[in-house]
C-alpha positions in Angstrom: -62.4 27.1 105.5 -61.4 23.5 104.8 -59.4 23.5 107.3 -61.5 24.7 109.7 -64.1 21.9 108.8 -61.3 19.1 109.0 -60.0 20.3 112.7 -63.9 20.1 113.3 -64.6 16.4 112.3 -61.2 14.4 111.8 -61.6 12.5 115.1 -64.5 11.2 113.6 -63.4 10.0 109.9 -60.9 7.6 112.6 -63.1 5.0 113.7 -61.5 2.3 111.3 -58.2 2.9 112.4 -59.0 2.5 116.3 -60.9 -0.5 115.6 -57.6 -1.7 113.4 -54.8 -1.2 116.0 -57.5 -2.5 118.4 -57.5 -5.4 116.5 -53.8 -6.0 115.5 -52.3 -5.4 119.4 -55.4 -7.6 121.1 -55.0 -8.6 124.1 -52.6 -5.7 124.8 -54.4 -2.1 125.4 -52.9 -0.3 122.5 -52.7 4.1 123.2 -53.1 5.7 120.0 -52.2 9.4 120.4 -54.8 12.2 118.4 -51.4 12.9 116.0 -50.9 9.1 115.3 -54.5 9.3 114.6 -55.0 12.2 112.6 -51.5 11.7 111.0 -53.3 7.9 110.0 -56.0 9.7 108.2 -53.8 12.5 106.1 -51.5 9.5 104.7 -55.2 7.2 103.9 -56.8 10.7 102.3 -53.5 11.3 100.7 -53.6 7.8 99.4 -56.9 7.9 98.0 -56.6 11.5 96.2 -53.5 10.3 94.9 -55.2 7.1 93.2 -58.0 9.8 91.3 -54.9 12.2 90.0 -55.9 15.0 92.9 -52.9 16.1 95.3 -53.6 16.5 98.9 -51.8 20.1 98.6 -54.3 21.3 97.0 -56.6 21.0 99.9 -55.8 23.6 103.0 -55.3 20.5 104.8 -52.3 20.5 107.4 -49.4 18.5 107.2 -48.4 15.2 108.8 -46.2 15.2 112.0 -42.7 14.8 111.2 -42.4 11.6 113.9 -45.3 9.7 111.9 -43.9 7.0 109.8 -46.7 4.3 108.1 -45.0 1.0 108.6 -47.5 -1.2 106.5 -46.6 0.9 102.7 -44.1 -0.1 100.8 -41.1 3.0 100.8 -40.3 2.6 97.0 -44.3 3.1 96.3 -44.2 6.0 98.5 -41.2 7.9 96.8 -43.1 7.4 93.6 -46.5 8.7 94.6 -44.8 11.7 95.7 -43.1 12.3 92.5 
């Protein structure tokens, strides 16, 4: 059922990130694909669970793309937030 509701909406919770990239590669006409995207919000809904002691598992919620890599986190604080 989650799931369901998140394939529904998820292009919407992405509005931040578009206007970000939009911002960050100006004047150049960046091409965000809908996995960038939706792999963009997993990692910031990840982060945010993480932060109020939920994990994302525990949500029927599917996983990231195995090509998406977020470039702005810090790897060592990554490994640990996984732990």
């Amino acid at each position: 059922m989650k799931e369901i509701f998140f394939e529904k909406n998820w292009r919407l919770m992405t509005d931040d990130f578009k206007f970000v990239l939009e911002q960050k590669y100006h004047p150049i006409k960046h091409h965000i694909t809908d996995n960038q995207l939706r792999d963009m919000l997993l990692d910031d809904l990840q982060y945010i669970l993480c932060h109020n002691g939920i994990k994302i598992t525990t949500f029927d919620l599917p996983n990231r793309s195995f090509d998406y890599n977020n470039c702005n986190n810090n790897c060592l604080i990554e490994v640990e937030t996984r732990l």
